[in-house]
C-alpha positions as CSV (number, residue, x, y, z in Angstrom):
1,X,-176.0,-167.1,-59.5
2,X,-175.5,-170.5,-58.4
3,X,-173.1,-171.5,-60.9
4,X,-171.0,-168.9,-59.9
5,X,-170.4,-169.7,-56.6
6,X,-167.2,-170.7,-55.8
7,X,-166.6,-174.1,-52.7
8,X,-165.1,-172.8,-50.3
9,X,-165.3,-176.7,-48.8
10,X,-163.2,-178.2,-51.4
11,X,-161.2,-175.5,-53.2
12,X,-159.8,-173.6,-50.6
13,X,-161.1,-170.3,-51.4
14,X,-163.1,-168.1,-49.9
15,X,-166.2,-167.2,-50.7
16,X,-168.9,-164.7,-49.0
17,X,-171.2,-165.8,-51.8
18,X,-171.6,-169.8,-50.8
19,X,-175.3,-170.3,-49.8
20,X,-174.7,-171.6,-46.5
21,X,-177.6,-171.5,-43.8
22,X,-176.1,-172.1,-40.4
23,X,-178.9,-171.3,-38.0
24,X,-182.2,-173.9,-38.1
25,X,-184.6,-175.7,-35.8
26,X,-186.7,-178.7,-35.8
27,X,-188.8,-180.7,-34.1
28,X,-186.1,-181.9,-31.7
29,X,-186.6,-178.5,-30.0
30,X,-188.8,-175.5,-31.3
31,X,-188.7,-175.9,-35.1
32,X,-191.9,-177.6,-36.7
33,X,-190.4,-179.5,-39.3
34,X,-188.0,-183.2,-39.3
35,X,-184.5,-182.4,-39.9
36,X,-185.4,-184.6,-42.7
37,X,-187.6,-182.3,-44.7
38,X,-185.7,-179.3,-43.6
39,X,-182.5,-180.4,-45.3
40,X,-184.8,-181.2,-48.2
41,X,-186.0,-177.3,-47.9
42,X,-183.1,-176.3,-47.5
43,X,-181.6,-178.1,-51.2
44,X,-184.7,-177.0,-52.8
45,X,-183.5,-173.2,-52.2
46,X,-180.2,-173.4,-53.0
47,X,-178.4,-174.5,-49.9
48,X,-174.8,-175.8,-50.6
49,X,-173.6,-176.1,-46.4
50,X,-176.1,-176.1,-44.0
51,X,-176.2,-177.1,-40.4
52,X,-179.4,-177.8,-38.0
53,X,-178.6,-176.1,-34.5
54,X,-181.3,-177.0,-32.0
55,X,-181.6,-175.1,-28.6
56,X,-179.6,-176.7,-26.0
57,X,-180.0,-179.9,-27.9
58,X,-177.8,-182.1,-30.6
59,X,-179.9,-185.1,-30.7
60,X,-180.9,-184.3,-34.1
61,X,-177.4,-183.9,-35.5
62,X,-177.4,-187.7,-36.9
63,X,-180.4,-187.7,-39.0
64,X,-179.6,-184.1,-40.1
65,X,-175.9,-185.4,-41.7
66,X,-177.4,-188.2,-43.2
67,X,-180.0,-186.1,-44.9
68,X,-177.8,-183.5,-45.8
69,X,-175.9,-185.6,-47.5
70,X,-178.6,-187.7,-49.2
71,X,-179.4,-184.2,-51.1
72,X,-176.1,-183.6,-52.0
73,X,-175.3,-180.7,-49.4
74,X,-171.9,-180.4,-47.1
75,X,-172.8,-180.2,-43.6
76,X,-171.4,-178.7,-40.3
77,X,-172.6,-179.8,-36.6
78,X,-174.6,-177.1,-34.9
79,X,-176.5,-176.7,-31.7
80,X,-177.2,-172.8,-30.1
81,X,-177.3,-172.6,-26.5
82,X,-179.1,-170.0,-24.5
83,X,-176.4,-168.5,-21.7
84,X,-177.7,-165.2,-19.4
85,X,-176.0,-162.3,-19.6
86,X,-176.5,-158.8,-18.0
87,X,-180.0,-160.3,-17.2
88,X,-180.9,-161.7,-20.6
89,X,-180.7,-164.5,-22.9
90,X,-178.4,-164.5,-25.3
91,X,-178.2,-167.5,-28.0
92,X,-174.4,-168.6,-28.6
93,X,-174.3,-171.0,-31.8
94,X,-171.4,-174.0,-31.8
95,X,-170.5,-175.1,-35.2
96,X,-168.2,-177.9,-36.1
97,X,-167.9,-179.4,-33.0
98,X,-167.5,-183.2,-32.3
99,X,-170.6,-184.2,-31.5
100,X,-169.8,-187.2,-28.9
101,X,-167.9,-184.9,-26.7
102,X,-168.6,-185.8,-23.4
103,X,-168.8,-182.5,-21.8
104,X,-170.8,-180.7,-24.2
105,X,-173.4,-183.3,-23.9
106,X,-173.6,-182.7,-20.7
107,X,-173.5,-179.4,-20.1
108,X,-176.2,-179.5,-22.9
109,X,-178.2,-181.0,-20.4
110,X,-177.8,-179.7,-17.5
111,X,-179.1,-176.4,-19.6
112,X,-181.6,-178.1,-20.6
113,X,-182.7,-179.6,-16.8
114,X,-184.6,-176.6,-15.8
115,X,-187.3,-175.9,-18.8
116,X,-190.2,-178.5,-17.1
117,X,-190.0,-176.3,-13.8
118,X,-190.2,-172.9,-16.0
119,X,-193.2,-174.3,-18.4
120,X,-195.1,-175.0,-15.8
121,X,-194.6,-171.3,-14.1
122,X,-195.3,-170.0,-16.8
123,X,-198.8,-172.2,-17.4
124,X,-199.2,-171.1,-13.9
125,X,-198.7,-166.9,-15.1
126,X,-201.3,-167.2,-17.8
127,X,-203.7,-168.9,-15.8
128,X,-203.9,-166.0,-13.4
129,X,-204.8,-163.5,-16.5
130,X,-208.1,-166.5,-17.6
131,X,-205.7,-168.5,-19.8
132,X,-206.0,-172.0,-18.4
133,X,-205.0,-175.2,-19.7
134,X,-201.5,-173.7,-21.5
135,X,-198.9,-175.9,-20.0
136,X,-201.2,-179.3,-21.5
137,X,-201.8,-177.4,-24.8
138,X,-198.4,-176.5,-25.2
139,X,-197.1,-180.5,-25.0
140,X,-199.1,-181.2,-27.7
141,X,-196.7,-179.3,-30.2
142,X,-193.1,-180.6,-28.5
143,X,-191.3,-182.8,-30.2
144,X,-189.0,-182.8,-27.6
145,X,-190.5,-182.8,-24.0
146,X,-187.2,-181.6,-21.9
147,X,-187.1,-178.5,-24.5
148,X,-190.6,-177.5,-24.0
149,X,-190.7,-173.8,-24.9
150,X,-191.9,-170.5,-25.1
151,X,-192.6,-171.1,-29.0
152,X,-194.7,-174.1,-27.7
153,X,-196.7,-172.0,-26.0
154,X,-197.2,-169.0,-28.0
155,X,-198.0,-171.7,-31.4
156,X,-201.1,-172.9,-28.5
157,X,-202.3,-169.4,-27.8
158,X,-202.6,-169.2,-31.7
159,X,-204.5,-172.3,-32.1
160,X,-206.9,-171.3,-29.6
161,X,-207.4,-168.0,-30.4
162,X,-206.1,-165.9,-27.9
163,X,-204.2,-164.1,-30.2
164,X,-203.8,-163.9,-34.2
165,X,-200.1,-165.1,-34.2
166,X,-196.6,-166.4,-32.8
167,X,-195.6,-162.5,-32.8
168,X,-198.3,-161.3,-31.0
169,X,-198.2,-163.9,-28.5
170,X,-194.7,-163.2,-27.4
171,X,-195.6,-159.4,-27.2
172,X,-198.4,-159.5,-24.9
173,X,-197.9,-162.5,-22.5
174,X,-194.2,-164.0,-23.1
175,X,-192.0,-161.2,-22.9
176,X,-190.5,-159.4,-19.6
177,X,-193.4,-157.7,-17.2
178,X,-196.5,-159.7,-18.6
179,X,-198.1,-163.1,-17.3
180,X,-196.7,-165.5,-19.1
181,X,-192.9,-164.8,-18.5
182,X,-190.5,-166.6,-16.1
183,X,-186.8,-165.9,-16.6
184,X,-184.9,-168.8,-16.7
185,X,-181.1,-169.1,-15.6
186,X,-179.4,-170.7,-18.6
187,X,-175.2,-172.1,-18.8
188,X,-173.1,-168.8,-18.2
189,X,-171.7,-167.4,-21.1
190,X,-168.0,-169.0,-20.2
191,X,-169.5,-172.5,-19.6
192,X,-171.1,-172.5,-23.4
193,X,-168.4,-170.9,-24.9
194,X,-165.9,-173.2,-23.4
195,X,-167.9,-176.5,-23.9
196,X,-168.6,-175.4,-27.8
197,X,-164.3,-174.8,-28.1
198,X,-163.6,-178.2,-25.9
199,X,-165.2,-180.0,-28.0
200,X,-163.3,-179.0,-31.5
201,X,-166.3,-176.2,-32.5
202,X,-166.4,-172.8,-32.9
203,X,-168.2,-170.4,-30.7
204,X,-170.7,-167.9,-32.5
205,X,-172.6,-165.3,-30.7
206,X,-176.2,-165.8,-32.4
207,X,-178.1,-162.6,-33.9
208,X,-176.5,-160.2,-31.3
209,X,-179.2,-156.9,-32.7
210,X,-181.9,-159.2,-31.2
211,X,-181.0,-158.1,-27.3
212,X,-181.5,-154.7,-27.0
213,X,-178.1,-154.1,-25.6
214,X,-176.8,-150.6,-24.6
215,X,-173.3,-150.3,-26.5
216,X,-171.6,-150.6,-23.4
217,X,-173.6,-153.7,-22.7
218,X,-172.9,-155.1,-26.6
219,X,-169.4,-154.1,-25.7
220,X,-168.9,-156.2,-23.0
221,X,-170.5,-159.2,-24.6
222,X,-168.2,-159.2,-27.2
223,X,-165.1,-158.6,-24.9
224,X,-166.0,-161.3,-23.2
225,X,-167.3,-163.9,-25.2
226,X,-163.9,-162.8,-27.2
227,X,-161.7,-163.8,-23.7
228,X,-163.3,-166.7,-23.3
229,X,-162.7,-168.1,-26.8
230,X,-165.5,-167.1,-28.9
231,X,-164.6,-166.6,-32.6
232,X,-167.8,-165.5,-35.0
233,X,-170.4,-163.7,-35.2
234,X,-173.8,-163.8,-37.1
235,X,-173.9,-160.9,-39.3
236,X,-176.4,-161.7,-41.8
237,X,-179.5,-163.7,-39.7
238,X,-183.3,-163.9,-40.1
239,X,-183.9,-161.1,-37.9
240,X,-181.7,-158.5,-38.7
241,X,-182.3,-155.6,-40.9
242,X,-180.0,-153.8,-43.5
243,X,-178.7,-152.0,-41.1
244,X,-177.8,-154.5,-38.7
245,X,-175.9,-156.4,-41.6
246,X,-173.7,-153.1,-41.9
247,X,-173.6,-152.4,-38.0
248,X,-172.2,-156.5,-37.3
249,X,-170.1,-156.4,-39.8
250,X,-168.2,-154.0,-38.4
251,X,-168.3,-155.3,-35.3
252,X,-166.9,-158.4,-36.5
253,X,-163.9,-156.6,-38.2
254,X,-163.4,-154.6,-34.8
255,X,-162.9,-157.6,-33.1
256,X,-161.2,-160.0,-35.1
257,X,-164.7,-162.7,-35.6
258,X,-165.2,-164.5,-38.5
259,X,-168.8,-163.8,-40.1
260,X,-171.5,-165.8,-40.4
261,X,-174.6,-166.3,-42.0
262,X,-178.2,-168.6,-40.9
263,X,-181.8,-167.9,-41.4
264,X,-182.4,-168.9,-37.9
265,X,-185.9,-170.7,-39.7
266,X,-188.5,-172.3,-37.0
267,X,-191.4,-173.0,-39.4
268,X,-193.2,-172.3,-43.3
269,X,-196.0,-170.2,-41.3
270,X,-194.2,-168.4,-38.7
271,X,-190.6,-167.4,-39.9
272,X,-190.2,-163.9,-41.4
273,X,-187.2,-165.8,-43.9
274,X,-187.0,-168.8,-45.5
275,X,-183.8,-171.8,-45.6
276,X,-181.1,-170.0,-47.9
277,X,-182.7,-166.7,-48.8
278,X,-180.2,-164.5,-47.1
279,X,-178.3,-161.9,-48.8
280,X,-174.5,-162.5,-49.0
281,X,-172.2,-161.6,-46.5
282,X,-170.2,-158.6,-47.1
283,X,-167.4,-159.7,-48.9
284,X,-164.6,-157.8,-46.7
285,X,-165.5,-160.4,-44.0
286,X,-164.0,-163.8,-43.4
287,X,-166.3,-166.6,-43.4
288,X,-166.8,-169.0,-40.7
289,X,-166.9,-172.1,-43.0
290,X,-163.6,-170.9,-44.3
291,X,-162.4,-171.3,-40.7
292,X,-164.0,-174.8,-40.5
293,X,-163.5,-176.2,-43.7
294,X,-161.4,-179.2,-41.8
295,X,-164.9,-179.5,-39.7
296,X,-167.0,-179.7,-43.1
297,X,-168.8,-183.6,-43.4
């Protein structure tokens, strides 16, 4: 298959069959691997354009260029940035962007000021239901300390046998009504929009069947996000089913978003896909790359 594919990078055509994974993590916030050996990962599956895009971070974004392109891959900035909206988090992924950008770096952050106060809540939560010790156990698996996590958590629950897996934790402590959650007000959804276009990137709203929006609520999202300067979508992500490919790939077509496509991988134990398994994207879509193929290093 790979032979076939045509570069979208340096051809100028388009191509919904290029294996590009444009939605990873590593150690520099929740992921458990270096940027390092996920770019080599991400080459040994087939990878041809990746980008790393860390929560609320872009301190990895160096290392992850040079490694990309020490195993021959092209490479696009990325970082995703959790923004609330109609009471949730919703991930929006930049792409492309000029990583020195003064504002973005800052309002980067400032998102990521408040996650010390909200770990520690949370540690607090759990210790009320006989889990003690959670905020300490938690530290020992961040990279990162200003982007300690609910992943950091849950991968400490696991370890110490409070529950059988990552899944599980999230289910019964880390999720809305049970001990473990705090909600945490993250950038508004203008604000990480806005920084992401300011600063030469494109705007992506990140796995959009993950919220559990009413389609009044998804609606809105994309109406807004759309106002604000938002231009993709993910259509084709780790944890969306068949279905979902079909649903968001009309949605991108129904509002004029360029499509794109990122495993959204954390870990080998604990994510459902791997670096660069994804199907295609449906070939009536426009690719993001194809968008940023001035933005391609």
């Amino acid at each position: 298959m790979h032979a076939q594919h045509c570069h979208a990078y340096n051809e100028g055509v388009t191509s919904s069959i290029l294996n590009a994974d444009l939605h990873c993590h590593s150690v520099v916030s929740d992921g458990t691997l270096t940027p390092e050996a996920l770019a080599a990962r991400a080459k040994a599956n087939g990878v041809e354009l990746w980008a790393l895009t860390d929560h609320d971070e872009i301190g990895g974004q160096d290392r992850a260029l040079v490694a990309a392109h020490a195993n021959g891959m092209k490479y696009l900035t990325g970082t995703e940035i959790s923004v609330t909206f109609a009471n949730k988090t919703v991930h929006i992924v930049g792409l492309g962007f000029d990583a020195d950008n003064e504002q973005l770096r800052t309002g980067l952050q400032r998102t990521r000021g408040g996650r010390s106060e909200r770990a520690q809540e949370m540690s607090d939560g759990l210790a009320k239901v006989g889990i003690h010790g959670a905020y300490e156990g938690a530290l020992k698996y961040v990279g990162n300390p200003e982007l300690i996590s609910r992943t950091h958590f849950a991968r400490y629950l696991v370890e110490s046998g409070v529950c059988q897996d990552t899944h599980e934790v999230f289910r019964r402590f880390l999720t809305e009504g049970h001990p473990g959650f705090v909600p945490h007000r993250w950038a508004t959804l203008k604000d990480a929009v806005q920084w992401i276009v300011q600063a030469q990137g494109m705007a992506i709203i990140a796995h959009p069947g993950r919220y559990g929006f009413t389609a009044n609520e998804e609606f809105a999202l994309f109406t807004e996000f759309k106002h604000h300067g938002g231009q993709g979508v993910e259509v084709v992500t780790g944890s969306h089913t068949p279905a979902e490919f079909v649903t968001y790939a009309d949605m991108a077509q129904e509002f004029d978003l360029f499509a794109s496509r990122g495993s959204d991988f954390h870990s080998p134990t604990e994510s459902r896909i791997d670096l660069g398994t994804l199907p295609w994207l449906p070939g009536q879509l426009t690719p993001v790359w194809e968008a940023l193929a001035h933005r391609i290093q």
